[in-house]
matplotlib code that plots the C-alpha trace (Angstrom):
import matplotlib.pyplot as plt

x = [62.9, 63.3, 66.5, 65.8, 64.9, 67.4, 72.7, 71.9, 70.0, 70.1, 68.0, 65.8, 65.6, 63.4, 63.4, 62.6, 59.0, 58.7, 57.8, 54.6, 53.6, 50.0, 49.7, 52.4, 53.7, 56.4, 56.9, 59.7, 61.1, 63.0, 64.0, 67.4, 70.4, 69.5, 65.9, 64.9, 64.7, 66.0, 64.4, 61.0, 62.4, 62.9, 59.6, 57.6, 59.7, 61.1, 62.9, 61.7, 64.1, 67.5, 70.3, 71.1, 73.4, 70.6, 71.6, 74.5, 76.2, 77.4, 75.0, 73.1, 69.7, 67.5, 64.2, 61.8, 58.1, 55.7, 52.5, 49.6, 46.1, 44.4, 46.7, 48.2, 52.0, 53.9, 57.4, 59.5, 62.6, 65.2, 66.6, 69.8, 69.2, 69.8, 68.8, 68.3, 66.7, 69.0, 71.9, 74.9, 76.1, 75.5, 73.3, 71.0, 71.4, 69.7, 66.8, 65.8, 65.9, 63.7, 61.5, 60.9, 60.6, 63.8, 65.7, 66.6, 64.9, 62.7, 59.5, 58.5, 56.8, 53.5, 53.7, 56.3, 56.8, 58.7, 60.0, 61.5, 62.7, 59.9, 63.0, 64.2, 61.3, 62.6, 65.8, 64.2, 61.0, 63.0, 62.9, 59.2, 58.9, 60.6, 59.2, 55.8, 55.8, 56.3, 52.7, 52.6, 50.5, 53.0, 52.8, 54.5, 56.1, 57.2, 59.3, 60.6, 57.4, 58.5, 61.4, 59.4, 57.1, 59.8, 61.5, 58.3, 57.6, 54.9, 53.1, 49.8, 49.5, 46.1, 47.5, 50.7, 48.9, 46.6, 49.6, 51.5, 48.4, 49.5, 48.6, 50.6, 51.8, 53.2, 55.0, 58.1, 59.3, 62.1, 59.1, 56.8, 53.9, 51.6, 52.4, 49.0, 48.7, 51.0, 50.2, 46.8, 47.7, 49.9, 46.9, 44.7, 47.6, 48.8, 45.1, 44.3, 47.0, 47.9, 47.0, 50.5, 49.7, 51.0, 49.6, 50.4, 52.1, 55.8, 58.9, 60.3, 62.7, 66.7, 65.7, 67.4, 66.6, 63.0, 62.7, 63.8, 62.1, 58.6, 59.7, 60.1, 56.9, 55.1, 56.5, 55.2, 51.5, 51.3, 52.3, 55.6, 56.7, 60.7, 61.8, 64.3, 68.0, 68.5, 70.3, 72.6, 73.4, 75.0, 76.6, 78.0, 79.3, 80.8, 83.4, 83.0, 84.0, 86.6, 89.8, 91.4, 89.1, 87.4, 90.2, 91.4, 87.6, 87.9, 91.1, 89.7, 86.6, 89.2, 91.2, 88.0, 87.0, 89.9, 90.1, 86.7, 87.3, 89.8, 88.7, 84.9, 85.4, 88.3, 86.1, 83.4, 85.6, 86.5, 82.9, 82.1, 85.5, 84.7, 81.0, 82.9, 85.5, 82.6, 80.3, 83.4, 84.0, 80.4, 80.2, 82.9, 81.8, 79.2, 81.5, 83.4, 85.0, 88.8, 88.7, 85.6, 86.2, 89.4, 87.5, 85.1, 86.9, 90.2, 89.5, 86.2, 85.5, 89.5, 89.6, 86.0, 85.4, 88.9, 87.2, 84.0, 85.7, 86.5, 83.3, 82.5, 85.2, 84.3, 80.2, 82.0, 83.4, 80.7, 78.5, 80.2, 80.7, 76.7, 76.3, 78.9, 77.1, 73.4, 73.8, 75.0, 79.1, 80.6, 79.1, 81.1, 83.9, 84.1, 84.3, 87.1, 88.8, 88.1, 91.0, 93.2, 92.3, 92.9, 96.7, 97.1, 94.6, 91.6, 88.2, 86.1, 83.5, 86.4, 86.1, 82.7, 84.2, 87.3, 85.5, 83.0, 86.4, 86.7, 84.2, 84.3, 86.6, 83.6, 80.2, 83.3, 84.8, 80.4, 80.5, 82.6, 80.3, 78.6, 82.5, 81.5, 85.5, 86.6, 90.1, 89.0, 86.5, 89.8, 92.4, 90.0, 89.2, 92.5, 93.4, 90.1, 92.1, 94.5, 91.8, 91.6, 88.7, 86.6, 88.5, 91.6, 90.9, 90.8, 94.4, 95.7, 93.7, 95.0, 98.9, 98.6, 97.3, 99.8, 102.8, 101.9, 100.9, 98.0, 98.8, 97.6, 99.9, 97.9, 96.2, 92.4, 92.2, 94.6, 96.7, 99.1, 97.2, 94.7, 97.8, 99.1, 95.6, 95.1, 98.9, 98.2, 94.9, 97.0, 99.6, 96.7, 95.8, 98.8, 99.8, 96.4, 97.0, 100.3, 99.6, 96.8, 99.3, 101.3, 98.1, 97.3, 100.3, 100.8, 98.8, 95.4, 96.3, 93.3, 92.3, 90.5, 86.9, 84.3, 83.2, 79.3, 77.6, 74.5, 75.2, 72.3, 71.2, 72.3, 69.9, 70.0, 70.5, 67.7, 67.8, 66.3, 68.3, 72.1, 70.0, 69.5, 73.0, 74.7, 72.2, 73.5, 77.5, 76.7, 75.4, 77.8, 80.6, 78.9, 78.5, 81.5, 82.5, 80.0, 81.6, 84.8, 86.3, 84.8, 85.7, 89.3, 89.4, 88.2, 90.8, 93.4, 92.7, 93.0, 96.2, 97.4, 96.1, 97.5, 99.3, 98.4, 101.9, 103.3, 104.6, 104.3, 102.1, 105.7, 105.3, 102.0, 100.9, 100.4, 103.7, 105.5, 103.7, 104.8, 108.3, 108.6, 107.6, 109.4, 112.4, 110.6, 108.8, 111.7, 113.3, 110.1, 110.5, 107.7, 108.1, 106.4, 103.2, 102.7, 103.1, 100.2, 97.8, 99.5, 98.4, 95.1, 94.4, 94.2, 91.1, 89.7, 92.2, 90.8, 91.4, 94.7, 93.2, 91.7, 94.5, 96.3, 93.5, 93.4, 97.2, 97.7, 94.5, 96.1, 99.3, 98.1, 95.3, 94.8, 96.9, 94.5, 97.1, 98.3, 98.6, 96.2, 96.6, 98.1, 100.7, 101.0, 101.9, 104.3, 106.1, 106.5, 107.2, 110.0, 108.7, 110.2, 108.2, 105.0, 105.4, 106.2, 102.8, 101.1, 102.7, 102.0, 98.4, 98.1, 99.2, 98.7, 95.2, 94.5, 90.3, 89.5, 86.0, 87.7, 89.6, 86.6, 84.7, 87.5, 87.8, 83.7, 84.0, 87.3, 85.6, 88.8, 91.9, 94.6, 93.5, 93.0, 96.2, 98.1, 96.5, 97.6, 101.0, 101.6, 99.6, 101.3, 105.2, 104.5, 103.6, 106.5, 109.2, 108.0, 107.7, 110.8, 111.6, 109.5, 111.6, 114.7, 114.3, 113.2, 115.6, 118.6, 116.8, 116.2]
y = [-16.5, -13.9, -13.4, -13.5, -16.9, -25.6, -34.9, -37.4, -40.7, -43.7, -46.4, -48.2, -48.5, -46.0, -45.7, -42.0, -41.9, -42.5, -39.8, -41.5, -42.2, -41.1, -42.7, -41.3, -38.0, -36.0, -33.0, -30.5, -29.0, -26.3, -23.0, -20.9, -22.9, -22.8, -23.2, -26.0, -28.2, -31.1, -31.2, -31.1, -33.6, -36.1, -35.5, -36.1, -39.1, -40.8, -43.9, -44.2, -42.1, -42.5, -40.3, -40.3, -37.7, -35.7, -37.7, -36.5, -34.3, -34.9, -32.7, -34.7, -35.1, -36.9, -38.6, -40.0, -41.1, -38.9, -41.3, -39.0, -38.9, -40.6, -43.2, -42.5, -41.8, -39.5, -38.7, -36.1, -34.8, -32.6, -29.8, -28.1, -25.1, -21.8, -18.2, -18.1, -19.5, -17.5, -20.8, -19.5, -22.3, -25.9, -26.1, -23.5, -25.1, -28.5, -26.9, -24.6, -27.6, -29.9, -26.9, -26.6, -30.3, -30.5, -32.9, -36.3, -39.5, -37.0, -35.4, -32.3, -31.6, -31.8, -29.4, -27.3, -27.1, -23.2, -23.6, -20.1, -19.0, -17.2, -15.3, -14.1, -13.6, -9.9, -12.3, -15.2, -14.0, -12.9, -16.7, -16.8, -14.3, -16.9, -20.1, -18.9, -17.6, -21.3, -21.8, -24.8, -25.5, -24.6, -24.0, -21.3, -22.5, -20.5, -22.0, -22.0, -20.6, -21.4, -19.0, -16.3, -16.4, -16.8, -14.0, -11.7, -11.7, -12.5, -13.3, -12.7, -15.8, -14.9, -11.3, -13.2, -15.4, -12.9, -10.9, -14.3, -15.3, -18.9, -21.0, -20.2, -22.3, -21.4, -24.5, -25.8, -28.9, -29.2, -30.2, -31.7, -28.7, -27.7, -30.4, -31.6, -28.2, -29.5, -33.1, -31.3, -29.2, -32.2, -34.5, -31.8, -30.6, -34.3, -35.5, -33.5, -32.6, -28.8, -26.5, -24.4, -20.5, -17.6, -17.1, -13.3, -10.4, -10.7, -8.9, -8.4, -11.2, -10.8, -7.9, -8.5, -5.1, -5.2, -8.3, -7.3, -4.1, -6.4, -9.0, -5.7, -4.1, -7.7, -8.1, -5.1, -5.2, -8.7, -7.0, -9.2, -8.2, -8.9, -10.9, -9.3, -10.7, -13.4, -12.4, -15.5, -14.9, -12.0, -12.8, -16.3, -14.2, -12.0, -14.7, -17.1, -14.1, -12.8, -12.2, -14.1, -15.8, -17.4, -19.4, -20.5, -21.8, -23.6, -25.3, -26.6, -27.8, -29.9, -30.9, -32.0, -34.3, -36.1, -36.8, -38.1, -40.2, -42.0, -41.5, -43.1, -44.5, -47.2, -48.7, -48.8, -50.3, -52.8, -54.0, -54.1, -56.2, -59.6, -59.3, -59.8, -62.3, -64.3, -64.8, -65.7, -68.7, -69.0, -69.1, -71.2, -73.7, -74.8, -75.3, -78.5, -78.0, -76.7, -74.7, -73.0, -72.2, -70.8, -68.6, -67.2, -67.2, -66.1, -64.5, -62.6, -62.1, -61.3, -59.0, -57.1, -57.7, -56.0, -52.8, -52.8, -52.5, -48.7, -47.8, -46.0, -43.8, -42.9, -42.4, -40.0, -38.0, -38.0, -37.3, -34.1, -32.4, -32.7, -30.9, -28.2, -28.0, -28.3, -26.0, -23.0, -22.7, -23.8, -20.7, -18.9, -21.1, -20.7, -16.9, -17.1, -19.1, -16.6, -14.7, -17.3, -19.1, -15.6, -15.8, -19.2, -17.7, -19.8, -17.7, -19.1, -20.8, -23.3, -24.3, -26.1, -28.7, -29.1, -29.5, -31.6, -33.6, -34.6, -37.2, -37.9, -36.5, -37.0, -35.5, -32.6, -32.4, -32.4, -29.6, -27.2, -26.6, -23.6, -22.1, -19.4, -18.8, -21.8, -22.1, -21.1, -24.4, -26.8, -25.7, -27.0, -30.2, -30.8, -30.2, -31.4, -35.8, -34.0, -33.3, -36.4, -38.6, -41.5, -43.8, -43.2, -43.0, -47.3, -46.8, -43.9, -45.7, -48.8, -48.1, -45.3, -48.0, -50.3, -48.0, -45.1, -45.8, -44.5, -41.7, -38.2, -35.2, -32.7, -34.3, -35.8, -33.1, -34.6, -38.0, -39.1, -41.3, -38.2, -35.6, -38.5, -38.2, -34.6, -34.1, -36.1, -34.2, -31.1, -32.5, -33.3, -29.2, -27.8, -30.0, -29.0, -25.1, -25.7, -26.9, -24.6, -21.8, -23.2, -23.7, -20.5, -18.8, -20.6, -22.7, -21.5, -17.6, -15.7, -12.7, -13.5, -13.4, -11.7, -13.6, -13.7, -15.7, -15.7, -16.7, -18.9, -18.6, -20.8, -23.9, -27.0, -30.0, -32.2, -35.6, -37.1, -35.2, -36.4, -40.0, -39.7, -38.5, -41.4, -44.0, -42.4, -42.2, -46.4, -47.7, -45.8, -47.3, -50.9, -50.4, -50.4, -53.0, -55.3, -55.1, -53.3, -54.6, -58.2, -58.6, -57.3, -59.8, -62.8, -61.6, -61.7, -64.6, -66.6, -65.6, -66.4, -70.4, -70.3, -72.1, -74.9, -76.1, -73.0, -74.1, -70.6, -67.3, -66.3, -68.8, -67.9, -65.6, -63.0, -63.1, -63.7, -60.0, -58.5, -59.4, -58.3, -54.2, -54.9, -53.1, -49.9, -49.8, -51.1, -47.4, -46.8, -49.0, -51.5, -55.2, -57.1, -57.8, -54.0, -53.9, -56.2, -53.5, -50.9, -52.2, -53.3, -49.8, -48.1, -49.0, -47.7, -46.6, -48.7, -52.0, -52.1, -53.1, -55.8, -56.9, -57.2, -58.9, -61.6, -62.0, -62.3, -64.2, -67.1, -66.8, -67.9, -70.3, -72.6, -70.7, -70.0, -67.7, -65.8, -62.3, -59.5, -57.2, -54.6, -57.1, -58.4, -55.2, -53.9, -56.8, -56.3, -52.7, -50.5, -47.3, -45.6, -47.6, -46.8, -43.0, -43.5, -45.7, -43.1, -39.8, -41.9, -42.3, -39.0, -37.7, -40.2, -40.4, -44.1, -44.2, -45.0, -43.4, -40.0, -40.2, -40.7, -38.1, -35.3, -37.2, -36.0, -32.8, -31.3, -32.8, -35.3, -37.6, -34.3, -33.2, -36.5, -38.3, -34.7, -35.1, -38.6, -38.5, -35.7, -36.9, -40.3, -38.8, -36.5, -39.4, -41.1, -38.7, -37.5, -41.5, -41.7, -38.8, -39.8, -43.4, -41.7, -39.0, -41.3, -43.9, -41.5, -40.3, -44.0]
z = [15.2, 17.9, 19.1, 22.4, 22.2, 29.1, 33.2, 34.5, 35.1, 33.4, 35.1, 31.9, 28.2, 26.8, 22.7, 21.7, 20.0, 16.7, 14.0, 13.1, 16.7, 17.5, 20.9, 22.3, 22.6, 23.0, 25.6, 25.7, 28.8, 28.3, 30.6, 31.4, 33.5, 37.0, 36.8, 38.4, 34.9, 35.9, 39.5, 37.0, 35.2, 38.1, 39.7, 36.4, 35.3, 37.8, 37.6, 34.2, 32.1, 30.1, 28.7, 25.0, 22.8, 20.1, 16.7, 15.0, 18.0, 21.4, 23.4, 26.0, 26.6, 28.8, 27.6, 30.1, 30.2, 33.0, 33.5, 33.4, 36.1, 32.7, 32.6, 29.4, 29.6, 27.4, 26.7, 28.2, 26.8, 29.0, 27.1, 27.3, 29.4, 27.0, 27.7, 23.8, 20.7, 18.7, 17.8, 18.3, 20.9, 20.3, 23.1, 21.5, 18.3, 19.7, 21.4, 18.6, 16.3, 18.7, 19.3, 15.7, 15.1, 12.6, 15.1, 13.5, 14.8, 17.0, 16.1, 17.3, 20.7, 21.2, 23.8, 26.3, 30.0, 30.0, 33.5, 34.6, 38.1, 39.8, 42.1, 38.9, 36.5, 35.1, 33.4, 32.8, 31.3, 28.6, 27.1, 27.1, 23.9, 21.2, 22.8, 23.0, 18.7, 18.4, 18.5, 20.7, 23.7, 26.1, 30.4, 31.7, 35.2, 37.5, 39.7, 43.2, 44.6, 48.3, 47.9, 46.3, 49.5, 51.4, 50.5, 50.1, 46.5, 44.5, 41.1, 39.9, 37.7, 36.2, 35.4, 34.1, 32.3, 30.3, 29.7, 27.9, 26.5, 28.0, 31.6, 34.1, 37.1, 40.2, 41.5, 44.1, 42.0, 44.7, 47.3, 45.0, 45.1, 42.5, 40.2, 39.6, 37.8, 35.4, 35.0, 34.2, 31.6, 29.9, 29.9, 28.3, 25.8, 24.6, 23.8, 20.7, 18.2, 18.3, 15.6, 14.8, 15.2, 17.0, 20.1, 20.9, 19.3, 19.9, 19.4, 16.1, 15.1, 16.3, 18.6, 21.9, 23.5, 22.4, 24.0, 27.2, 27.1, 26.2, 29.6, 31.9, 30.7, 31.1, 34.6, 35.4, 34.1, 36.2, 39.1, 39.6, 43.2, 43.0, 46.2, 48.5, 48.4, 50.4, 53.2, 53.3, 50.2, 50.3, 53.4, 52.2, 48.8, 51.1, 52.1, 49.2, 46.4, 48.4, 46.4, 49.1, 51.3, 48.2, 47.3, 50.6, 51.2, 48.1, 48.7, 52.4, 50.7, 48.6, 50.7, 53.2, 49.9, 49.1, 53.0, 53.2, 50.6, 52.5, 56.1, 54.9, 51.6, 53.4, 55.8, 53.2, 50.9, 53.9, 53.5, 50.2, 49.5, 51.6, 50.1, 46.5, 47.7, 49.5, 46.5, 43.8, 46.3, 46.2, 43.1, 42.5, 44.9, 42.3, 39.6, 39.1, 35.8, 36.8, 33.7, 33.9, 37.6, 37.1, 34.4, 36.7, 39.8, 39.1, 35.9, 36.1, 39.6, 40.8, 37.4, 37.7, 41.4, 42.3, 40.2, 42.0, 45.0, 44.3, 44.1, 47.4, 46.9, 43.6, 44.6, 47.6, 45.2, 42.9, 45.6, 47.3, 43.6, 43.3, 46.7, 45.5, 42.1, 43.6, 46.3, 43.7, 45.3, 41.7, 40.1, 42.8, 41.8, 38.8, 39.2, 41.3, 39.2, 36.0, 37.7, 37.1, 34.2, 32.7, 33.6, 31.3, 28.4, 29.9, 30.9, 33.4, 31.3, 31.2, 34.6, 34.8, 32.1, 33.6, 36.9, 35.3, 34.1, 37.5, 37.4, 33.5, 30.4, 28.2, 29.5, 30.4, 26.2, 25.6, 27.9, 26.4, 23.5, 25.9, 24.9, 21.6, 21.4, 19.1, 20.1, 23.4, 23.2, 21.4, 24.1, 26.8, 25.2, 25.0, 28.0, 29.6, 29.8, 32.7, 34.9, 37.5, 36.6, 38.7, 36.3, 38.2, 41.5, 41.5, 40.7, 42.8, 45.4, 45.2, 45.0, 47.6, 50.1, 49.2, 49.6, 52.1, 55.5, 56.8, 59.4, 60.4, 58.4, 59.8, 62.9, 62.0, 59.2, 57.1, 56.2, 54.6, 52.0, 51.2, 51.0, 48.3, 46.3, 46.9, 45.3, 42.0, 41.8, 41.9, 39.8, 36.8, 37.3, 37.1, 34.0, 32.6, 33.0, 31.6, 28.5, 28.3, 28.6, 26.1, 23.1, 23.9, 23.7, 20.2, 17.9, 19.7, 20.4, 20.3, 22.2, 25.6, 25.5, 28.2, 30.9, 32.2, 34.5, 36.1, 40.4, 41.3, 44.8, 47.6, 48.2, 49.9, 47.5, 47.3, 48.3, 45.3, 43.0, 44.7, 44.9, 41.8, 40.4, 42.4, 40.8, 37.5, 38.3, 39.7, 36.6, 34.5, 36.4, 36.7, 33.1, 32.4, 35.0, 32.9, 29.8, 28.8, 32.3, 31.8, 28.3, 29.4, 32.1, 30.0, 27.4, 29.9, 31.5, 27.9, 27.1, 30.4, 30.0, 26.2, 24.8, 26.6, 26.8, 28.9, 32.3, 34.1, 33.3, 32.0, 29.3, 28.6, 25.7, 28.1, 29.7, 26.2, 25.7, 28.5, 28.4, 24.7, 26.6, 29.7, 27.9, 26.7, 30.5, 32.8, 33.2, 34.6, 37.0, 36.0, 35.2, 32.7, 34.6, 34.9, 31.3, 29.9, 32.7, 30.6, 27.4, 29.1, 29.9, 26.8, 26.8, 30.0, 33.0, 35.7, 33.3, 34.7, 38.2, 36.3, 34.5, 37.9, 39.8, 36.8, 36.4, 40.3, 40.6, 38.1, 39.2, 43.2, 41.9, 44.8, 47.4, 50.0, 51.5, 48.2, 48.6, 48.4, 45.4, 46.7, 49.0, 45.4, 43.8, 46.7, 45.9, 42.2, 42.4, 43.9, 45.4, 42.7, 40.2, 42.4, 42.3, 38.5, 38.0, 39.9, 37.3, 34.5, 35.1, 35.8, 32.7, 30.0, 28.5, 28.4, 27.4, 24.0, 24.4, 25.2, 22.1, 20.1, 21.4, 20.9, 17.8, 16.9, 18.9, 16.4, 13.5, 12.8, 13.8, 14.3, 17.5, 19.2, 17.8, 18.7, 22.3, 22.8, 21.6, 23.9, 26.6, 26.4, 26.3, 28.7, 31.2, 30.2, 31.1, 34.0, 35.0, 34.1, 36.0, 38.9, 39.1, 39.3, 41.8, 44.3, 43.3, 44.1, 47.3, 48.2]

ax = plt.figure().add_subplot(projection="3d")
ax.plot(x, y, z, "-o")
ax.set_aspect("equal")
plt.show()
């Protein structure tokens, strides 16, 4: 192989194609980061398409079926974007072994899609020499035609394509044109099986300045007319890359969020809330059994309905990180933030996990396989739990609301409550670069590694594709409202009936277990009931919402004026032991499915269990800490 050799949306079940399928058939797309891959992806696919991990590792794919003008479907599979076949990453790993058919459970393609920017066909070309030696049917797309024109470049695709020996497509998957060129070519490639031979003379194998010197000379023989910088680009870069500007434009973007999320996520919230209330009493309206109604009323709906509420303000947040991320700013971001990352023994290609954290610890610990630096690569995954995830922001949300008002700090640009989030955000960073200073200053030393990245060019995000991504980041978190949160509430609510016998929820099995930690947690300023969420929530953080709804839920069965959860929860804790609750979830790394993908990412139990110990002492003391400070200022 030459050396020179591309998540998400889960709406339906779709089973990867067997090896010994001859109806259906499998299609790879594959192109550099950047691309336009997944935009492809969506347009041919639709809602019909999943996300798996490739058998045996953690790196992502997503597998979809494109229905073709014959009316035959066939599978699509979206690969990691690489500028290489050459497996040195994990990412390039997967994709050569697809390519080549020696992926587990998958067989190989039947053809390629080779998407490859059309604005920067000189670099991107450079992928076309390995793919093509592969010998399979494969169309060459150039993409982002509109922007070409735009700009005032141009490609000869019938000079481009006698120079590949391949079809060639210009196309705009962004606004849907020239597709048909591509639903052709898949419903002539898929309906013969392919004969495996080269298709053109290539450069020699592990040759990387051959290869580039073939892409130039090809460019040129097509008469490939570069387009002119965009002038927007360089002018936004101007500000954006600024040693000083830059960050200062990234910290107002932040801080805009996080008061977003408060300023429109509340009132949606507002909505949502009375919509879940109403149907539990619905619900319950049609049960007559006392038992079972206390079951689904007070235990499932008050425990997984309390969750759900959240949900705007998590969708807002997912929801501005896809504009930042579609739009091409995080590249710039993570540039700027080279300069620091630097200071703790981080490079930049730690950023885009850590970022990616934001939303989820685990598609960010998949993430880091792009890292070539192995202890580079450990001291982010381990570090990667600090960074504030969706499954906290139920919490912070919650006790913020319950103990700070909601008033302007600085006018109608920023409040209190959103200064309160925007602090523990800040407070998961700086505990993050912390402990990254202190791996890499001892167990993980290693010299720092270059630094290259590719700066896409601005665009406007798509509507289908941030559609798309909020469908995804919905039926993750309904996923898991619909299972580990329901089991967790049925759970709870068992042991707070049992043994039949008790008088109170403090007699109950789950008071008997909260009382028997109240001793360990009480510095902390938490009670008992606080405790059993604690527990609750090693499973999955937002559990302890749950927990809380469920025990409350019991505990004013029947009242029709029992308090609200957060009324309830201002009333068991001091604000001490609120600011403590908030530090400890900010630091302790309560999500068993985080711990089992470090766990398959290190290759064993010494990095996770090293991770949680620390994670989970650090949150204690500065709890602890937190409890006390404002106890002596109270």
């Amino acid at each position: 192989m030459s050396d020179c050799h591309g998540c998400s949306v889960a709406t339906a079940t779709l089973p990867p194609p067997p090896i010994t399928a001859t109806k259906q058939r499998l299609v790879a797309i594959i192109g550099p980061p950047n691309s336009g891959k997944s935009t492809l992806f969506n347009r041919l696919t639709g809602l019909r398409q999943k996300v798996a991990n490739f058998p045996g590792v953690t790196v992502e794919h997503r597998m979809g079926r494109a229905k073709l003008d014959s009316g035959r479907e066939v599978f699509v599979v979206d690969l990691p974007g690489v500028y290489s076949l050459n497996p040195r990453t994990e990412d390039e790993r997967v994709t050569h072994d697809v390519l080549l058919g020696e992926m587990k459970g998958l067989p190989q393609p039947e053809a390629i899609l080779l998407i490859l920017d059309s604005t920067n066909l000189s670099r991107h070309l450079v992928l076309a020499a390995p793919v093509l030696s592969l010998g399979l049917p494969t169309l060459v797309i150039l993409n982002m035609a509109d922007d070409l024109a735009r700009r005032g470049g141009g490609a000869n695709v019938q000079e481009l394509s006698e120079q590949l020996g391949a079809p060639v497509a210009l196309v705009s998957a962004a606004k849907g044109e020239g597709l048909e060129k591509v639903f052709q070519f898949l419903d002539g490639a898929t309906a013969i099986a392919h004969r495996k031979a080269p298709l053109m003379e290539l450069p020699v194998i592990q040759d990387i300045p051959k290869c580039r010197a073939w892409a130039a000379k090809v460019g040129h023989q097509s008469k490939y007319r570069a387009p002119a910088p965009p002038v927007w680009t360089r002018r936004l870069d101007a500000l954006f890359l600024h040693p000083v500007g830059g960050p200062a434009v990234f910290v107002l973007l932040v801080i805009a969020v996080f008061q977003t999320i408060f300023s429109a996520g509340k009132p949606l919230q507002d909505l949502l809330q009375p919509a879940i209330d109403a149907s539990g009493k619905w619900v319950g309206s049609w049960i007559g059994n006392q038992s079972l109604h206390s079951l689904v009323v007070d235990g499932i709906w008050s425990g997984v309905g309390n969750v759900i509420g959240f949900l705007p303000q998590i969708l807002l947040l997912s929801l501005f990180i896809g504009i930042l991320e579609d739009s091409g700013y995080l590249a710039r971001a993570a540039l700027i933030s080279d300069r620091t990352m630097a200071r703790f023994g981080l490079q930049g290609k730690s950023f885009i996990p850590l970022l990616s954290a934001y939303a989820c610890a685990v598609p960010a610990i998949m993430a880091t396989r792009t890292i070539e630096n192995k202890r580079d690569r450990i001291a982010t995954i381990l570090i990667a739990p600090f960074m504030t995830c969706s499954a906290r922001l139920p919490v912070y949300t919650l006790v913020i609301a319950a103990f700070i008002p909601r008033r302007p700090l600085l006018g109608s640009f920023l409040g209190m409550q959103a200064a309160a989030m925007l602090g523990l955000y800040v407070l998961g960073f700086l505990a993050a670069l912390a402990t990254a200073r202190l791996l890499k200053s001892t167990i993980l030393r290693s010299s720092r590694s270059s630094f290259m990245l590719e700066m896409p060019p601005y665009r406007w995000p798509t509507v289908t594709s941030l559609g798309l991504r909020l469908l995804d980041r919905s039926k993750v978190f309904l996923g898991r409202a619909g299972t580990v949160i329901l089991a967790v509430a049925i759970v709870i609510w068992g042991l707070t009936f049992l043994p039949p016998s008790h008088g109170d929820i403090g007699g109950s099995y789950a008071g008997r277990i909260g009382h028997a930690i109240e001793p360990a947690i009480h510095p902390l300023g938490f009670n008992w009931k606080i405790g059993i969420g604690l527990i609750t929530s090693l499973a999955a953080r937002e559990t302890i919402v749950s927990t809380l709804g469920t025990i409350y839920g019991v505990e004013g069965e029947g009242g029709e004026h029992s308090p609200t959860l957060q009324q309830a929860l201002h009333q068991d804790l001091s604000p001490g032991g609120a600011f403590a609750l908030l530090v400890f979830f900010a630091f302790a790394m309560q999500c068993m499915s985080t711990v089992a993908v470090v766990r398959r990412e290190t290759g064993g139990w010494k990095w996770p269990a090293a991770q949680f110990a620390y994670m989970t002492g650090l949150a204690y003391m500065c709890a602890f800490l937190a409890n006390r400070l404002l106890a002596s200022w109270g």
